[in-house]
C-alpha positions, 0 to 999 in steps of 0.5 A: 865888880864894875871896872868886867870856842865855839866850833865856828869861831874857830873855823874863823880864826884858821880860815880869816876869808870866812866872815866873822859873825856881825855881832861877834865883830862888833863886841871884839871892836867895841870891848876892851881887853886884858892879857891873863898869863897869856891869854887875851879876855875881853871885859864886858859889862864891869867884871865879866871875862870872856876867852874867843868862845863865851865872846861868841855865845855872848853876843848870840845872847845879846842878840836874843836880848835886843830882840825880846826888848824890840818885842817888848816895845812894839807890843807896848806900843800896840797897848798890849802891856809888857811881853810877858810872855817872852819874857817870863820873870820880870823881876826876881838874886839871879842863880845860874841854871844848865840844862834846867838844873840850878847850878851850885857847889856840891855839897861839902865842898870846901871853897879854898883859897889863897891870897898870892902875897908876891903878886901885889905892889906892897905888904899893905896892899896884900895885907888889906885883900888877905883881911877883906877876904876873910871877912868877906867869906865870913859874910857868905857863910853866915848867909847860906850853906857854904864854907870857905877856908883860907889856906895861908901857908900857900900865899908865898907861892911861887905859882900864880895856879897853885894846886892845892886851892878852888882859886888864888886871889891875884893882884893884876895890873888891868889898867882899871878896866875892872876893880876885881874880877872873879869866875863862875862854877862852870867857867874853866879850871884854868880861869878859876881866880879872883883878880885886884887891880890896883882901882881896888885900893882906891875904889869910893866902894866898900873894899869888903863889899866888893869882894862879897860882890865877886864871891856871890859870881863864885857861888853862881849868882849873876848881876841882880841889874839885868831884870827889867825891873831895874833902870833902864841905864843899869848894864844889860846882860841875857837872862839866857840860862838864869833863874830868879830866886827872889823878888828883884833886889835893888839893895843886893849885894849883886846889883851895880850903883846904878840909875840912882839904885844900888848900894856902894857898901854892897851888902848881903840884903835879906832879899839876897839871903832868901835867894841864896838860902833857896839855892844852898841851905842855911847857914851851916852853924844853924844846923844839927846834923842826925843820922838814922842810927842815933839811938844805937850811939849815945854816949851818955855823959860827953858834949863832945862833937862825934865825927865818924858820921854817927849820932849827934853832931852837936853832943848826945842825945840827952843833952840835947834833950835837956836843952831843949826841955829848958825852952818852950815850943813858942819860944823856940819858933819865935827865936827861929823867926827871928834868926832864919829867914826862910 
């Protein structure tokens, strides 16, 4: 949320006669920074922390952007319309791919968390963040595929990196440089957290949604704002390694308040459930699970869930039979279309 090593650079930080890289000198100068348990992360564009070597990999893209906008510009100016061919999405929720793979949580994962008590200046404080979380996650999971759990019994931690969690939701001071800052799936264990300044508790954005907006970084998904589509004076970022998964959003719950478009409750738009749902499914409460050997199973007489893997996930066969015989085809289409966008 707003209020954000490669090989050379480090050769550059043993070897300070070596030159650093214009653009890279030029980011370190301009960006301000935050000390993370000893680590010094450069804030760029709102919520994005950057260690020495993403900062160089950064700048390379920036570089990469300015140049497709200069092309963009003398093309226009010749009169011949937009560079489609430089840049082929134009507008489109914005997933992350490697290697021509989107990237996501593999299947079955469990997205724990806690809420570190000792790190925040009051028990209401703590108390605001532990309940936002909740509903927040409870947003994502009613949206797609993925499912939270909330492992209170480890919020009075004495460790800021508990083991037994995918990441901590710390309080930290930043001096409001971000409001909250999250991580991506491929970012290092190490940096795998969700961070409150204190702005948070004073922000004029929805509290809630500004968790939404971090757990959509922790699902994959980069800011919705760096399409051309959206205002010119809305942050820019590359679009090196993204995929659009949609039409572009200026109502997603990934896009800043910016260039009079955006959103201060940031939420879950129906454009943003499209994308996600391309990437991570339906939500998990929509599905009835099968396995091949059903009919082998059935145990007549019981709705009861079965959790060696066999038959009916959601009662025996001929209850289910029964449920369905009750509604016609039509109205079960016509429920489906009401409920599930696809």
């Amino acid at each position: 949320m707003p209020k954000n090593a490669t090989f050379e650079s480090l050769i550059v930080r043993m070897n300070p006669q070596i030159e650093e890289a214009p653009a890279v000198a030029s980011l370190r100068r301009r960006l301000t920074t935050v000390s993370i348990d000893g680590e010094t992360l450069f804030v760029a564009e709102g919520d994005l922390l950057l260690d020495e070597a993403q900062l160089a990999v950064y700048a390379d893209e920036q570089n990469r952007l300015r140049e497709i906008q200069r092309l963009r510009e003398e093309r226009v100016n010749l009169g011949a319309g937009n560079l489609s061919v430089i840049e082929p999405f134009t507008s489109q929720l914005v997933g992350m791919t490697q290697g021509n793979k989107v990237i996501r949580w593999a299947p079955g994962t469990q997205l724990s968390y806690c809420v570190l008590r000792g790190t925040f200046a009051s028990s209401t404080e703590y108390q605001t963040v532990r309940k936002n979380m909740v509903e927040a996650t409870r947003n994502w999971e009613q949206t797609c595929g993925v499912k939270f759990e909330y492992k209170q019994s480890l919020d009075d931690s004495a460790s800021t990196t508990p083991r037994d969690v995918l990441f901590p939701v710390r309080g930290i001071d930043a001096g409001g440089r971000f409001i909250a800052a999250a991580f991506f799936p491929t970012d290092p264990v190490s940096r795998r957290m969700m961070l409150i300044d204190p702005a948070y508790f004073t922000t004029s954005f929805n509290q809630i949604g500004v968790l939404r907006h971090e757990l959509g970084h922790v699902l994959g998904f980069r800011h919705e704002h760096i399409r051309s589509g959206a205002p010119a004076v809305c942050p820019s970022e590359s679009l090196e390694d993204t995929i659009n998964l949609t039409d572009y959003d200026p109502q997603s719950v990934m896009h800043y308040f910016c260039g009079g478009v955006g959103r201060q409750d940031l939420a879950i738009s129906e454009v943003d459930k499209e994308g996600a749902r391309k990437v991570y499914g339906l939500p998990l409460d929509k599905l009835l699970y099968i396995t091949p050997d059903v009919a082998a199973t059935e145990r007549p007489g019981t709705d009861s869930p079965r959790r060696d893997g066999s038959g009916y996930a959601d009662g025996n066969v001929a209850s289910v039979h029964e449920r369905l015989r009750e509604r016609s085809t039509d109205e079960l289409w016509k429920e489906l279309r009401n409920r599930v966008s696809f």
